[in-house]
N, C-alpha and C positions, 0 to 999 in steps of 0.2 A: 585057243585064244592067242592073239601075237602077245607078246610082251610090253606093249604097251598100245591104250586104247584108250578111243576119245568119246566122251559120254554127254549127250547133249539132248534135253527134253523139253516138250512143249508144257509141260507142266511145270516149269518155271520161268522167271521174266529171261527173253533173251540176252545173252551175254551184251556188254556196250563196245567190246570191241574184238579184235584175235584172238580169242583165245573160247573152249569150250568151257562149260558147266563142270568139267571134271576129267581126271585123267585116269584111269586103272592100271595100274601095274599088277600084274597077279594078283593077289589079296586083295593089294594096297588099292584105296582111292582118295585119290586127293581132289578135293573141290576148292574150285575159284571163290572169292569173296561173292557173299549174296549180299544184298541190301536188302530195303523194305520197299519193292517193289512189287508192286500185282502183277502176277503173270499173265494174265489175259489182254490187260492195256499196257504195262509197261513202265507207267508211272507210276509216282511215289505213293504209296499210302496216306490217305491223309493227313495232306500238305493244309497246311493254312497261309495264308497270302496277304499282304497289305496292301495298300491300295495303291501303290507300284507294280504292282503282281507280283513282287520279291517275295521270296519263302520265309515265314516271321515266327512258325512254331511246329509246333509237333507233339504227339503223346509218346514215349518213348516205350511205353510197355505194348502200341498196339504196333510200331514198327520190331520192337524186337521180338514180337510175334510172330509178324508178315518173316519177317527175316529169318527163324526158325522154321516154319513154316516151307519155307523156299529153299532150305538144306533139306529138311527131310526130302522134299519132292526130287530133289536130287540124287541122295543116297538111297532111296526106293526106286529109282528110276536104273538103278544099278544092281537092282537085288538086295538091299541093304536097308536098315534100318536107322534110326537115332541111334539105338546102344550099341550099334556096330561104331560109332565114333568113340576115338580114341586120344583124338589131341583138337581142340578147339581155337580158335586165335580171334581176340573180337577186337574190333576199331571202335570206340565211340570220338563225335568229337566234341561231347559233354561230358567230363568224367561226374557234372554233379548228377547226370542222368544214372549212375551206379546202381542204387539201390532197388530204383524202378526196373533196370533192365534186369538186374538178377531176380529181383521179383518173378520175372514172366520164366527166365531162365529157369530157376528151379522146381517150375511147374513142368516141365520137359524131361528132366533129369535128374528125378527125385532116386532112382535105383542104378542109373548107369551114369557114372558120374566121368568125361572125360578128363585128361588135362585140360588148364586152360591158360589161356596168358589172354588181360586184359589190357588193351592199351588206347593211352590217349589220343588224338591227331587232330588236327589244323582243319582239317575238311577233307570230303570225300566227293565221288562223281552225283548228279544229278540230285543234288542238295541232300542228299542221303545222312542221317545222324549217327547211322548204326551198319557195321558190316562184318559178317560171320565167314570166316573161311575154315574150311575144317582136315583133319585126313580122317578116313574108318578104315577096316581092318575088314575083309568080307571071308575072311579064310574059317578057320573051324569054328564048327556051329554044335551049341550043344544040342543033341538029340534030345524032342520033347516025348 
């Protein structure tokens, strides 16, 4: 394997611009921010809309599902697992959405629990509320 590798699948939403789904360095994989995107269309997961067509709500536990969801499909698409991740990083741009999103969170990560740093922000691409970027670790694996 080169020392550095670009890791890109259709089992999740395509990236919005340069850059791929993840990058391998040896072990290491470091994946791009997901959002709560369907991978098949593209767009947000249930978006609610006002009679502007402006984006006006969201359930925040079934995007940070879709969004989970769409890392795993990433770090399996590399050989890799959830509990292969080791350091977590999430965007919300509703810190009151917290408890909801952990909610869905520690239904994921009840036995492998990464680092995590949770952080607030302004807004994100494609009216997104929630966005997960992660690294995992693909190196030694305990024998079952």
């Amino acid at each position: 394997m080169t020392q550095k590798q670009q890791v890109v699948t259709d089992t999740a939403p395509k990236p919005l611009g340069a850059y791929s789904h993840a990058t391998r360095v040896h072990d290491w994989l470091f994946l791009s921010g997901q959002g709560a995107r369907d991978p098949k269309t593209g767009k947000l997961v249930s978006p609610t809309r006002n009679g502007q067509g402006d984006y006006s709500g969201y359930d925040i536990r079934q995007h940070t599902r879709a969004c989970i969801e769409n890392v795993k499909a990433v770090v399996e698409s590399a050989g890799g697992k959830l509990a292969d991740l080791v350091d977590v990083t999430v965007l919300l741009v509703n810190m009151q959405d917290f408890a909801g999103f952990n909610e869905v969170y520690e239904t994921y990560f009840r036995d492998s629990r990464p680092a995590r740093t949770t952080m607030g922000v302004s807004s994100l691409p494609m009216d997104n509320v929630i966005e997960i970027k992660a690294v995992a670790y693909l190196g030694a694996r305990e024998k079952s």
